[in-house]
Backbone as a ProteinNet text record, in pm:
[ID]
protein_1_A
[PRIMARY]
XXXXXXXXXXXXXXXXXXXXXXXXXXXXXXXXXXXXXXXXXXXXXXXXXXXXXXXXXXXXXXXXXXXXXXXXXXXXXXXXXXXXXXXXXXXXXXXXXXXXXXXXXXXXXXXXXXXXXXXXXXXXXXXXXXXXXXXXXXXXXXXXXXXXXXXXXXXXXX
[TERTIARY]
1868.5	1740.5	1754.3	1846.4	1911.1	1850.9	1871.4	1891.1	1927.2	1903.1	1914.8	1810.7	1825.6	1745.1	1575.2	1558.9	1448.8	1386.8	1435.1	1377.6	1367.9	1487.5	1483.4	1351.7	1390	1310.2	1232.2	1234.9	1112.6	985.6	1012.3	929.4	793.7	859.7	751.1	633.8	709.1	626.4	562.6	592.6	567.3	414.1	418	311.1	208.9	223.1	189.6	54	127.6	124.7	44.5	32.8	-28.8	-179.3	-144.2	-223.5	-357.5	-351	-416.8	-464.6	-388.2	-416.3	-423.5	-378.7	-393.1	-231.4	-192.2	-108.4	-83.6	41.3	34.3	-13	-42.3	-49.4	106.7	183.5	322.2	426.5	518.5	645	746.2	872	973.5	1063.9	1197.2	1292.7	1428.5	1460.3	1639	1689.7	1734.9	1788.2	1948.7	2036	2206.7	2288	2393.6	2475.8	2552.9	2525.5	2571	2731.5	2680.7	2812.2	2846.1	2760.3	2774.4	2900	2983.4	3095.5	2995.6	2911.5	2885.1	2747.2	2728.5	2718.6	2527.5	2442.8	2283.6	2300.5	2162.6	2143.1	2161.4	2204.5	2178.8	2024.7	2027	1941.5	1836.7	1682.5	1613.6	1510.1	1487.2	1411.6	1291.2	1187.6	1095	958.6	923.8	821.2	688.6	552.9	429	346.4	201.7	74.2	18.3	-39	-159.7	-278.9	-399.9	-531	-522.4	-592.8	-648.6	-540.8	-404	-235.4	-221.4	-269.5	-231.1	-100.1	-7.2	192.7	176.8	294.1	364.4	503.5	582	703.3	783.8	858.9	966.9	1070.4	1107.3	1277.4	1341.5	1412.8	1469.4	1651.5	1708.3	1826.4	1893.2	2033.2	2105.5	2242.1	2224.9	2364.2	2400.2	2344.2	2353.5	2349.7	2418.5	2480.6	2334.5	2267.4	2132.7	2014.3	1952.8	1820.9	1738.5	1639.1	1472.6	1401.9	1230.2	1161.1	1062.6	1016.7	903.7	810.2	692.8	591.5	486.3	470.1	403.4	262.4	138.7	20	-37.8	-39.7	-63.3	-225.7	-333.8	-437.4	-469.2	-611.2	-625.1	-744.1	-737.3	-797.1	-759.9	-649.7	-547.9	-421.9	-340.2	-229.9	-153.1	-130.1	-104.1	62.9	100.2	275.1	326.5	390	466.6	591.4	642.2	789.8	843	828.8	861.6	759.5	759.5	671.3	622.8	748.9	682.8	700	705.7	680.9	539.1	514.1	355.1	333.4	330	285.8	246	139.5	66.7	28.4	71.1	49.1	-12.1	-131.4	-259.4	-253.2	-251	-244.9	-367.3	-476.7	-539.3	-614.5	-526.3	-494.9	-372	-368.3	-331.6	-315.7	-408.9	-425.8	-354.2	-285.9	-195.1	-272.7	-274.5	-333.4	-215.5	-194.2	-72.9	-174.4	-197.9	-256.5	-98.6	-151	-49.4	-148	-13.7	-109.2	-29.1	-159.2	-35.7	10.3	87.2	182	254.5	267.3	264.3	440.4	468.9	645.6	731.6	630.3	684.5	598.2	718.8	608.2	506.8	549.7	469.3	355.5	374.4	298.7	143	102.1	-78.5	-90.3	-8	-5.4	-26	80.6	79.7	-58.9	-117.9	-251.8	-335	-347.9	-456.6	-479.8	-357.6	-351.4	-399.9	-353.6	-380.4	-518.3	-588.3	-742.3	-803.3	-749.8	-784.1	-814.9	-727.6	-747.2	-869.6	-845.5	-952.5	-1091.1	-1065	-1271.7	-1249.4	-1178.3	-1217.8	-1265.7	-1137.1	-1175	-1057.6	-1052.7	-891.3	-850.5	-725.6	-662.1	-668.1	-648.3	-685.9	-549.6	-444.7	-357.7	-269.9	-334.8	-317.6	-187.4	-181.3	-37.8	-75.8	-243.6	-270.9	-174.9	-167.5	-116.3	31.2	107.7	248.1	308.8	202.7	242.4	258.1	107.3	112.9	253.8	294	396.5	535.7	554.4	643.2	616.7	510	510.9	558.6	493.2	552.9	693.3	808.7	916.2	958.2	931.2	971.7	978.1	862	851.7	937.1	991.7	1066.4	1176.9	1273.1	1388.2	1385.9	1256.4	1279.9	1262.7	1229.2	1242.3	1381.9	1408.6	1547.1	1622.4	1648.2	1715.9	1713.4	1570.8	1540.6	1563.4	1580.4	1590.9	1487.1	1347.4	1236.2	1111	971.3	838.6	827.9	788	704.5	553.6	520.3	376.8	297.8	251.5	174.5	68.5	-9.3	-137.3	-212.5	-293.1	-425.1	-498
175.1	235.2	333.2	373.8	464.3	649	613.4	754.2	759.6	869.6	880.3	855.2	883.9	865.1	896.9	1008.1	1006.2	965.4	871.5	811	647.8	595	469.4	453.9	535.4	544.5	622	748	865.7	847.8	786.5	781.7	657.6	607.4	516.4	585.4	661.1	744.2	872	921.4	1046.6	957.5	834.6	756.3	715.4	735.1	742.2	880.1	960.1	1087.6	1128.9	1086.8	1148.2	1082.7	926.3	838	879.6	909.1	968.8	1079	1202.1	1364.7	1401.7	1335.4	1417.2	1481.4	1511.3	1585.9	1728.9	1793	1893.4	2046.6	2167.5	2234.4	2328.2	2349.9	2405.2	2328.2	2310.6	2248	2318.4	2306.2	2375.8	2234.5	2228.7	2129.1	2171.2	2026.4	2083.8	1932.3	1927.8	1777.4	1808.3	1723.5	1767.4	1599.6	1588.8	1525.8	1582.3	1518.7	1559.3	1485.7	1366.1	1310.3	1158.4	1091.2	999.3	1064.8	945	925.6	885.9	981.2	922.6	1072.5	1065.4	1164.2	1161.8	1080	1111	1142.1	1175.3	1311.5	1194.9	1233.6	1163.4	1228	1315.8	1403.4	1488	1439	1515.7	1581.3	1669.9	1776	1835.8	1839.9	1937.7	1976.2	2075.3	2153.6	2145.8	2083.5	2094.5	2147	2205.1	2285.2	2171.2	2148.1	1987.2	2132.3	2040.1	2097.6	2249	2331.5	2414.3	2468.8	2503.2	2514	2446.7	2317.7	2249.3	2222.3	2253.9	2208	2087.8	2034.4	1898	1873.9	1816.7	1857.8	1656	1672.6	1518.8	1567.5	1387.8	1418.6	1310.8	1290.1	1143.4	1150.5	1061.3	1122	967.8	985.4	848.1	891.5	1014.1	1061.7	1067.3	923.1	940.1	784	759.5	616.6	536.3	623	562.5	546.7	459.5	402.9	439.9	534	556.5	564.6	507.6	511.7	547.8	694.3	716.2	797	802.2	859.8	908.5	1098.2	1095.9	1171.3	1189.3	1257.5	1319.6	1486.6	1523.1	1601.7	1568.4	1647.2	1753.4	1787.9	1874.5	1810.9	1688.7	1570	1464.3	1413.8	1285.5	1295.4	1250.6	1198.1	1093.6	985	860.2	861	742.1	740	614.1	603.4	491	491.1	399.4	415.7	351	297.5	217.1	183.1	259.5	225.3	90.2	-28.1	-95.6	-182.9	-179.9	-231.6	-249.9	-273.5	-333.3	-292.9	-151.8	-111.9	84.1	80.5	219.8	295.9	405	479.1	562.1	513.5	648.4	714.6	889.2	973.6	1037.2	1045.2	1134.8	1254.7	1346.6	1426.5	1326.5	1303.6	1273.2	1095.5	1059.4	894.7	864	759.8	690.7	514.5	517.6	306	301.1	187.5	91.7	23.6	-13.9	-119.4	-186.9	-285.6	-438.5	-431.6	-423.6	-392.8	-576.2	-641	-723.2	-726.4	-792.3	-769.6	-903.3	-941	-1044.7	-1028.3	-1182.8	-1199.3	-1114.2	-1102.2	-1091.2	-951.3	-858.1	-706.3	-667.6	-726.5	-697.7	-781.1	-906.9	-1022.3	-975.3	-850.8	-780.2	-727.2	-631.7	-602.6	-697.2	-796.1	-936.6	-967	-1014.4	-1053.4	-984.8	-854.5	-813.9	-794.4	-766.1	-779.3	-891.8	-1030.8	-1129.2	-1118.8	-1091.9	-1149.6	-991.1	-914.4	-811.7	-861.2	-936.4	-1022.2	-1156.1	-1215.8	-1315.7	-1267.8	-1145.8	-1095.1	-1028.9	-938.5	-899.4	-731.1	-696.1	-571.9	-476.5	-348.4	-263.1	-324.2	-332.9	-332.1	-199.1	-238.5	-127.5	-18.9	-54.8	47.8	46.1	141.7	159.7	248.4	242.1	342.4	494.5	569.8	676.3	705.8	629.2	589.1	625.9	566.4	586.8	708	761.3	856.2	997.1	982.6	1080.3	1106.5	984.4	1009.9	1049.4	1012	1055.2	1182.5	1223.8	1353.4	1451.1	1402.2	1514.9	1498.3	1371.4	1344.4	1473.1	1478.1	1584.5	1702.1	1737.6	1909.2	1928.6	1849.9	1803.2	1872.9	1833.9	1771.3	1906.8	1972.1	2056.9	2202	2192.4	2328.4	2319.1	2193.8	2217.3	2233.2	2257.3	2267.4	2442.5	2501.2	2638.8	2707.8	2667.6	2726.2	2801.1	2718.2	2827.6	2722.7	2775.2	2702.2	2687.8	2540	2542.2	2517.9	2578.2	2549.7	2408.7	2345.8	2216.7	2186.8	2117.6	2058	2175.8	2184.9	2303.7	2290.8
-966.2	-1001.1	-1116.8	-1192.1	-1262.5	-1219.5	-1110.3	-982.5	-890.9	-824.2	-663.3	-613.4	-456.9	-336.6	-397.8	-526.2	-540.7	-610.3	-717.9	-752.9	-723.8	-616.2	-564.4	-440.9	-373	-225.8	-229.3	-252.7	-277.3	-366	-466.2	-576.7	-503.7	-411.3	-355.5	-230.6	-204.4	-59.2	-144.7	-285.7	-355.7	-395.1	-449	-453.7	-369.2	-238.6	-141.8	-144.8	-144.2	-133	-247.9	-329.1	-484.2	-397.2	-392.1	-392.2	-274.8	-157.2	-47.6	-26.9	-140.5	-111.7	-215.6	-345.7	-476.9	-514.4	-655.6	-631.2	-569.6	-514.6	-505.7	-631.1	-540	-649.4	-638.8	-548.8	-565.8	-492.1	-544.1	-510.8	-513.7	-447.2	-429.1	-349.9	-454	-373.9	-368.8	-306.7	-325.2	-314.3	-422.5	-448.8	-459.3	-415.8	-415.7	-384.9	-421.8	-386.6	-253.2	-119.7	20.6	50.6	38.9	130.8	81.1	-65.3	-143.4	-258.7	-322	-397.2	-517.5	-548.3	-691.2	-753.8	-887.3	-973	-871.8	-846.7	-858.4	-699.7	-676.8	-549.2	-432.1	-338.2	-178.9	-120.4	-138.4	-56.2	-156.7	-116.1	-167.5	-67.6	-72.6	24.1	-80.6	-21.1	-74.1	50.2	-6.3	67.1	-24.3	-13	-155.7	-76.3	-129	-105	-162.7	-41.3	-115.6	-137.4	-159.2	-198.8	-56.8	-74.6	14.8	74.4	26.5	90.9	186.8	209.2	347.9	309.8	396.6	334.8	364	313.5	339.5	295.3	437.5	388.2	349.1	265.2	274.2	210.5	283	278.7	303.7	179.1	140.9	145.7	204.5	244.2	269.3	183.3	169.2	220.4	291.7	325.8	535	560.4	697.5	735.7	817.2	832.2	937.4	982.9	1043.4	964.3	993.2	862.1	966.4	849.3	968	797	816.6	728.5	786.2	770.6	868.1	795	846.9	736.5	890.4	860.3	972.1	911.9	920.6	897.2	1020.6	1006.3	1116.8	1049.2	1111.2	1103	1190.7	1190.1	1331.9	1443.2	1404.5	1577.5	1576.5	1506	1520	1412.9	1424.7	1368.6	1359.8	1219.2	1285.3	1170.9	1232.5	1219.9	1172.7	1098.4	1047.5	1097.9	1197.9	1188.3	1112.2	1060	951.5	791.4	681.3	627.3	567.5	534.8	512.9	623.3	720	848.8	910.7	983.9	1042.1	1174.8	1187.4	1304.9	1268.1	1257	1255.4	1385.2	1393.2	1541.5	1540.8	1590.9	1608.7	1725.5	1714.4	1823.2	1791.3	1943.8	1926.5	2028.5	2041	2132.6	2244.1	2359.3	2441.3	2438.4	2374.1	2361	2245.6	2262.9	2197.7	2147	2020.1	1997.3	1867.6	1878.5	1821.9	1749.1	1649.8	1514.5	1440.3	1490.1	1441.8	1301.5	1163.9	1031	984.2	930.4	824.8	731	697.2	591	563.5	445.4	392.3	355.9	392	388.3	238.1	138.2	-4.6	-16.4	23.2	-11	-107.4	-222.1	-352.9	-352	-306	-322.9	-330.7	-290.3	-257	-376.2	-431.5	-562	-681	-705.2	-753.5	-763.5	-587.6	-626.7	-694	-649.1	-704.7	-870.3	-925.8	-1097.3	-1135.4	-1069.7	-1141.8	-1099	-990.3	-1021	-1057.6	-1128.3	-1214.9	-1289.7	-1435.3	-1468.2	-1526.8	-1404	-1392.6	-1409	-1333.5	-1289.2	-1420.7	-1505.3	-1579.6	-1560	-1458.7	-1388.2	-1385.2	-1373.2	-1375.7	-1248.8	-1253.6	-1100.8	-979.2	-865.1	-800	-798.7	-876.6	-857.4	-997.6	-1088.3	-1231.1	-1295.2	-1398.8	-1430.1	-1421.8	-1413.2	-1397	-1224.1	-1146.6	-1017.6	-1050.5	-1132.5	-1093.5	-1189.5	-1288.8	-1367.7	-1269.7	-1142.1	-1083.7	-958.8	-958.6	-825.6	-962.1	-1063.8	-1142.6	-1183.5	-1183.1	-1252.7	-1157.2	-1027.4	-860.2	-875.6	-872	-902.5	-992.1	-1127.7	-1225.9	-1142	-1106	-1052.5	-928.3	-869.1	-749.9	-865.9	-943.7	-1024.6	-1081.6	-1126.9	-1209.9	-1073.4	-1010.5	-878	-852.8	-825.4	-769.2	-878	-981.7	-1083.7	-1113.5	-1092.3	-1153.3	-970.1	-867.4	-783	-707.1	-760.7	-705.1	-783.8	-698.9	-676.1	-812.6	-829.5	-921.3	-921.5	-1004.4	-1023.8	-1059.9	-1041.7	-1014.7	-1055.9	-982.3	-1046.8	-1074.5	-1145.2	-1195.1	-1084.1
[MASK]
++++++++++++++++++++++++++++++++++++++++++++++++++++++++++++++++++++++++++++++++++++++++++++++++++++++++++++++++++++++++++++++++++++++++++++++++++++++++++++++

């Protein structure tokens, strides 16, 4: 990927994240080489202030011999869970009640993306997921790269 953990694996869930909440307005990380034999980070950590200081914390980590891909959203009258993100099972909690949604997902991950450009395309329409889209999960990437570099918050979206 010509990086580490955050820009192979992170940069996809930071997209996520831009994509659903907006970017953050402060960031603070800590990106390091842990327990990998090679120069780019194993481990990236950060703490952001989405809109209104709601926190949000991730954490991308290539320095542990167990695989988990999990993505959790906690509100204040449900919270639902990925144990797996690109896996096919979403877990809605709300309060005390628990529902499981079987999501599908097509054998060729990209293959939805794929479609939808090409009949972008055809109709003569933007696609639904544009480079304004991946500039924003790269730009969180930077402020990630550049906190952990200066050792302290950076400042973020306006």
């Amino acid at each position: 990927s010509g990086g580490g953990v955050l820009s192979d694996v992170g940069s996809h869930r930071l997209d996520l994240l831009a994509w659903w909440f907006g970017l953050p307005t402060r960031v603070v990380a800590d990106l390091r080489t842990r327990t990998q034999d090679y120069d780019a980070e194993d481990s990236a950590t950060a703490l952001m202030l989405l809109g209104d200081g709601i926190p949000c914390t991730a954490s991308f980590q290539w320095n542990s011999k167990t695989w988990a891909d999990q993505l959790h959203i906690v509100g204040t009258e449900a919270s639902i869970a990925f144990s797996a993100v690109d896996g096919n099972e979403l877990i809605v909690t709300r309060g005390r009640d628990v529902e499981l949604i079987e999501l599908p997902r097509d054998a060729n991950a990209h293959y939805g993306l794929i479609d939808d450009f090409a009949k972008a395309i055809c109709e003569g329409r933007a696609p639904q997921f544009n480079g304004a889209d991946s500039i924003a999960a790269t730009q969180l990437a930077d402020w990630m790269i550049t906190s952990s570099a200066r050792q302290a918050w950076v400042e973020a979206a306006p």
